[in-house]
N, C-alpha and C positions, 0 to 999 in steps of 0.2 A: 492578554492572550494566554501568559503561561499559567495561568488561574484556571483558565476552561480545559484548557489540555489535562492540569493533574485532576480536576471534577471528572474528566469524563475517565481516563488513566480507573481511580478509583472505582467507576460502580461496576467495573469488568471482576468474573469470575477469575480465581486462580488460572482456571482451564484457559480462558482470552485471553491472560498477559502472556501466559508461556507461549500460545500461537503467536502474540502479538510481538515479541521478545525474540521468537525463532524467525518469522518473516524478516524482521528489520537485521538480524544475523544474517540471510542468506541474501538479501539485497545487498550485498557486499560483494560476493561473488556472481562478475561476469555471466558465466556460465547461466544466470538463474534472471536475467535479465531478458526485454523485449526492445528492440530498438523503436526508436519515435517512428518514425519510417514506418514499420512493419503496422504499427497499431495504426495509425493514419489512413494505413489501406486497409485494414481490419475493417473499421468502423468507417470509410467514407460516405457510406451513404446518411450516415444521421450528421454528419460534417458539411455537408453540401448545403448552401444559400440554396 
């Protein structure tokens, strides 16, 4: 698994890691977060048997 992670890690442009580098930073602070909860009711209609 950690083989396919750095293949794909690589064919990204400089410009995707840095996006990719700043998301995984700001997923750290609370603040920038969605609770389960909230997405659940987001999205329940495609959640629904």
């Amino acid at each position: 698994m950690k083989d396919q992670e750095s293949n794909h890690i690589g064919k990204l442009t400089d410009p995707e890691k840095e996006e990719l580098m700043l998301a995984y930073d700001e997923s750290f602070d609370e603040a920038n977060l969605i609770s389960h909860e909230l997405v659940k009711k987001q999205h329940e209609k495609w959640l629904k048997k």
